[in-house]
C-alpha positions in Angstrom: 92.4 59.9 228.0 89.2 59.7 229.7 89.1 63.6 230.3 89.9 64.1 226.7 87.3 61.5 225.8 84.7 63.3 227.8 85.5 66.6 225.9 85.5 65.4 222.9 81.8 63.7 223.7 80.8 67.4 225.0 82.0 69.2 221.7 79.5 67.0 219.5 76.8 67.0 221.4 76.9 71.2 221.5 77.4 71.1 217.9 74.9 68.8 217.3 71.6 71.3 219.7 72.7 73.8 217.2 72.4 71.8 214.2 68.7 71.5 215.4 67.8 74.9 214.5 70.8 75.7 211.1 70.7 72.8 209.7 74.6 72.3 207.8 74.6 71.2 204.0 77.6 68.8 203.0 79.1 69.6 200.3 80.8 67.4 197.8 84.7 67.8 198.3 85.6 65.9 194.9 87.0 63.0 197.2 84.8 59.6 196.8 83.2 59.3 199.9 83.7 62.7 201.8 81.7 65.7 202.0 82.6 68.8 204.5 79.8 72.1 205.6 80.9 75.3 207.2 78.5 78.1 208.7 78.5 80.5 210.8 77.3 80.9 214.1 75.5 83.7 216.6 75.2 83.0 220.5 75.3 85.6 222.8 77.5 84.6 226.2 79.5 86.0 229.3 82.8 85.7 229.1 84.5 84.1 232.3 88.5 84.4 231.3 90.3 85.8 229.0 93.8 84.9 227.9 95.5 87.8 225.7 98.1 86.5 224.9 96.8 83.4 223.2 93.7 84.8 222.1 91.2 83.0 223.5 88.7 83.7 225.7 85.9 81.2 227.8 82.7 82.1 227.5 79.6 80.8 229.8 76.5 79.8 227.4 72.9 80.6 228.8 72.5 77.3 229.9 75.7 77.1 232.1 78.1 75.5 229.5 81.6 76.5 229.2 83.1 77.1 225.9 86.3 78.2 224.6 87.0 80.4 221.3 90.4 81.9 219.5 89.9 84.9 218.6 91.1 85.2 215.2 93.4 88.4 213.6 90.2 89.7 211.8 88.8 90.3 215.9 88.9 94.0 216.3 89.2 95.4 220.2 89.6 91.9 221.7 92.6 93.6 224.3 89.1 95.6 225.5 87.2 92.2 225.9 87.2 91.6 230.2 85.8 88.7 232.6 82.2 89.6 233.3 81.5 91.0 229.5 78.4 89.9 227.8 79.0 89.5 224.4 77.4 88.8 221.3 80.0 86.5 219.4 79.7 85.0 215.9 82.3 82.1 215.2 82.6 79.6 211.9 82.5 76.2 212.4 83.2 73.5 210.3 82.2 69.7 209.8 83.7 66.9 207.9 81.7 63.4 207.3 83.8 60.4 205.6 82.2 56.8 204.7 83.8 54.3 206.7 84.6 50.9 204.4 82.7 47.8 206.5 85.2 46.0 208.7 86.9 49.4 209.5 87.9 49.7 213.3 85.8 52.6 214.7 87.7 55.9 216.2 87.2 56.9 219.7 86.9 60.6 219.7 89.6 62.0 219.8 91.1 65.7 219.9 92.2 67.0 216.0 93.1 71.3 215.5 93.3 72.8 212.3 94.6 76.0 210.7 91.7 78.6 210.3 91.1 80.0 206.8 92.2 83.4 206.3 90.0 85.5 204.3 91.4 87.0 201.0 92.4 90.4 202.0 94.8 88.8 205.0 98.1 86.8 205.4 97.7 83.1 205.5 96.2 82.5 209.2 98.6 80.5 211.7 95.6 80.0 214.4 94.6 77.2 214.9 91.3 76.0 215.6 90.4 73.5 218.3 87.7 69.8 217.4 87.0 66.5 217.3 86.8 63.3 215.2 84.9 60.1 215.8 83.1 57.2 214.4 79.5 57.7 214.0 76.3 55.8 212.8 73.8 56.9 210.0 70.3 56.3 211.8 67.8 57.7 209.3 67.9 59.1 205.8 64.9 61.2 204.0 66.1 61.0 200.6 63.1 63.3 199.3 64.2 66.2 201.5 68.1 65.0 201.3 68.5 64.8 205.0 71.0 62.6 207.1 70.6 61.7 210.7 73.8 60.4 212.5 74.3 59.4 216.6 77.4 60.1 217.9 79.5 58.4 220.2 78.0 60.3 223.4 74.6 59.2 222.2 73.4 62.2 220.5 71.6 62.4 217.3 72.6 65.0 214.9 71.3 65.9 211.6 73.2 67.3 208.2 71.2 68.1 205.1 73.3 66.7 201.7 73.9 69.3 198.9 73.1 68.4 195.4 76.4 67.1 194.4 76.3 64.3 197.2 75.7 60.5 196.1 73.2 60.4 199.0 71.4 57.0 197.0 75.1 55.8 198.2 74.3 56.0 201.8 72.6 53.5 204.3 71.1 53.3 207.6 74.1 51.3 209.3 76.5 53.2 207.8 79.6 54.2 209.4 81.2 57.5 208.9 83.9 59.4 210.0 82.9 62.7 211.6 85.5 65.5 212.0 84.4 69.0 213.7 86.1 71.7 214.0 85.3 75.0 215.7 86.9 78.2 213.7 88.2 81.0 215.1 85.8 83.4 216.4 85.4 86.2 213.5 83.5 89.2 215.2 82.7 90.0 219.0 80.8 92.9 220.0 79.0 94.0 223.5 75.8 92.9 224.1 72.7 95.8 224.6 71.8 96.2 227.7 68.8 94.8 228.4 65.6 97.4 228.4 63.2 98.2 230.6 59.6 95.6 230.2 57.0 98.0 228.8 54.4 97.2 230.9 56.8 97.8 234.0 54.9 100.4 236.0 56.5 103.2 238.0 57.4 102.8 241.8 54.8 104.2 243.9 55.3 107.5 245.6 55.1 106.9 249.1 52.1 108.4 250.6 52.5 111.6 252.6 53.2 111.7 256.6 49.8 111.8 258.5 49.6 115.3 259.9 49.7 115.6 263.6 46.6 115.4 266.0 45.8 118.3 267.3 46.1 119.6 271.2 43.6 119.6 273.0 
């Protein structure tokens, strides 16, 4: 339970250092009290294993974390995807936020999975996509720019912007909320470019000729 705990923990605080830079809007879900936000995402990683069978491959981040991604039916060439690959991977994730009524015991984090969306065009998708839920805490509010700011249960601080349709006026600092994230299937992988040469990289120096031999006297 700890292990799972500990993954759980991991999951939001990576979602939360991208939500730094792509900021997700909640949308209303016309249930009183619950919004949900989906984007997609762009890393560029190394894959380290790759299980066929299942579809799901771990990849290695830049900064040494591990990560692990289904690749969903819409993934073109993954039986050509190896160990060692550097790929440039774009994935949907998804995030859920529900008010939690005062008094309300709070959830440890805890492991959830949900079916993936299949787009139009495809049979209803049976993958199923791997997350987390947990209690977290509102800690700020900007209700000029509509902007939430939540600390998760591994201390991190995340932020969520609140579409138009949210009751944002209904939320407080204190507030608890139920977070639910949940990491799609993985929706296009491609290899990465190998890297080019620096511009300003100057040839390798010729070596200089063989002195001739001294003469005899």
């Amino acid at each position: 339970m700890k292990k799972l705990a500990l993954v759980a923990a991991l999951v939001l605080a990576a979602q939360g250092a991208v939500a730094q830079t792509n900021v997700p809007e909640m949308k209303n879900t016309g249930t009183p009290g619950k919004a949900e936000a989906t984007r997609l995402i762009k890393i560029t990683a190394t894959v380290v294993s790759v299980d066929k069978a299942a579809r799901t491959l771990t990849l290695k981040h830049k900064d040494g974390q591990l990560e692990t991604l289904t690749a969903g039916p819409q993934v073109k060439r993954f039986d050509e995807v190896a160990a060692g690959d550097t790929l440039v991977v774009e994935y949907e994730e998804g995030l859920a936020l529900e008010f939690q009524a005062p008094g309300t015991a709070p959830v440890a984090p805890e492991a959830v999975a949900a079916s993936a969306r299949a787009e139009k065009d495809q049979a209803p998708g049976g993958v199923v996509a791997a997350g987390v839920r947990a209690t977290v805490n509102v800690t700020a509010i900007d209700l000029k720019n509509r902007m939430v700011v939540f600390q998760g249960p591994g201390g991190k601080f995340h932020q969520v912007k609140a579409g138009p349709k949210v009751q944002l006026e209904k939320l407080k600092v204190g507030d608890k909320l139920l977070a639910t994230y949940v990491q799609a299937v993985a929706v296009s992988l491609e290899k990465a470019p190998a890297a080019a040469p620096a511009k300003d990289a100057k040839p390798a120096a010729k070596p200089a000729p063989a002195a001739a031999p001294a003469p005899k006297k």
